[in-house]
N, C-alpha and C positions, 0 to 999 in steps of 0.2 A: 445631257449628253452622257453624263456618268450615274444617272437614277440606275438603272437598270444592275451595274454591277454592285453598288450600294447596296441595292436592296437583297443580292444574294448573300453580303457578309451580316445582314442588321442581325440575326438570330444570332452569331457568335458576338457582334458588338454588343447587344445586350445582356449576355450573360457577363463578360467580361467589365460590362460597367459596373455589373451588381459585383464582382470581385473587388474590385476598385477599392473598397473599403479595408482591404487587409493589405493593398498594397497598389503600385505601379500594375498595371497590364500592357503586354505587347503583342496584335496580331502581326501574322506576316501575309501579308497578301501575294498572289499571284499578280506580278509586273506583267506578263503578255496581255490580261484583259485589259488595263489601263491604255497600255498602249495603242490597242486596237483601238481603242474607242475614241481616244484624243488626239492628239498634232504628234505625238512623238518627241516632243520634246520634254527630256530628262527636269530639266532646271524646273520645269513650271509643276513639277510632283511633288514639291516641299509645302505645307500650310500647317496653321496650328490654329483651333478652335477654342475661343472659350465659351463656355455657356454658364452662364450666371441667373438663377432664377427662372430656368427653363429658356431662356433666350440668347441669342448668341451675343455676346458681349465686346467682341472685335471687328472689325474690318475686314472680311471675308473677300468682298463681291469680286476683287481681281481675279480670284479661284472660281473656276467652274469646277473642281473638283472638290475643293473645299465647300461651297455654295452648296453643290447638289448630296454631301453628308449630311450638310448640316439640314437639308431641307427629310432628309428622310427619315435621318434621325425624329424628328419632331413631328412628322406626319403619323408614327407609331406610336400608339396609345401608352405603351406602359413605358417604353424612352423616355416618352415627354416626364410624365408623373418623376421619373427619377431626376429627370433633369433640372424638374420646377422645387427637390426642396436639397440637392447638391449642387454644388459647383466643380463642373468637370476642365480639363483642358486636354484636348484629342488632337491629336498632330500625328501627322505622316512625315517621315524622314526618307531620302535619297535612297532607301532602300527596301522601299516599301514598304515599312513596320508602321503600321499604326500602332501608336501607344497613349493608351488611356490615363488619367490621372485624376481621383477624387482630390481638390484643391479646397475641400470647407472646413471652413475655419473651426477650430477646435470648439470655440464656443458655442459656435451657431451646432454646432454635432450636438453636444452637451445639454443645452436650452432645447431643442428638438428632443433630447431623447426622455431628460426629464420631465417634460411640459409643461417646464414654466422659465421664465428670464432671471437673468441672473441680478441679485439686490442690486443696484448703483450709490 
């Protein structure tokens, strides 16, 4: 239901993930396209995504709106790659903000960047 208008933010979602690393990101979407395409109802515009190891890691399926990010997110090639070695959490608020969040763990950054694990 909601593929379509997804697919016209993914090129700004995807840059905005790769910022993610220096901080919080927030897009603001345009509210009339959602509207059009959904029931109009306000309440059912709030969800929050996590994806952990390239995969969604919460309980979406209530969200048709959340469902159908998360499915385009991960149909696009270099998304996915980003998403399979970060851990993101992407939520849309009452206001239309999608706001992005690199959530990986310092260590897992660190043993990634150095290429190797850390002693135990």
């Amino acid at each position: 239901m909601y593929t379509q208008i997804w697919s016209k933010y993914l090129p700004i979602i995807k840059i905005l993930l790769k910022r993610t690393v220096n901080g919080d990101q927030v897009l603001d979407l345009n509210r009339i396209d959602f509207e059009r395409a959904g029931s109009g109802r306000k309440a059912g515009y709030k969800f929050s995504i996590e994806f952990t190891r390239g995969r969604v890691a919460n309980i979406i399926s209530g969200s048709a709106l959340a469902s159908d990010l998360a499915t385009v997110m991960l149909d696009d090639a270099n998304i996915k790659a980003l998403l399979a070695v970060n851990h993101y959490v992407v939520s849309l608020n009452t206001k239309f903000q999608l706001s992005m969040k690199n959530v990986t763990p310092k260590e897992e950054v660190a043993s990634d960047a150095n290429g190797e694990e850390a002693a135990g």
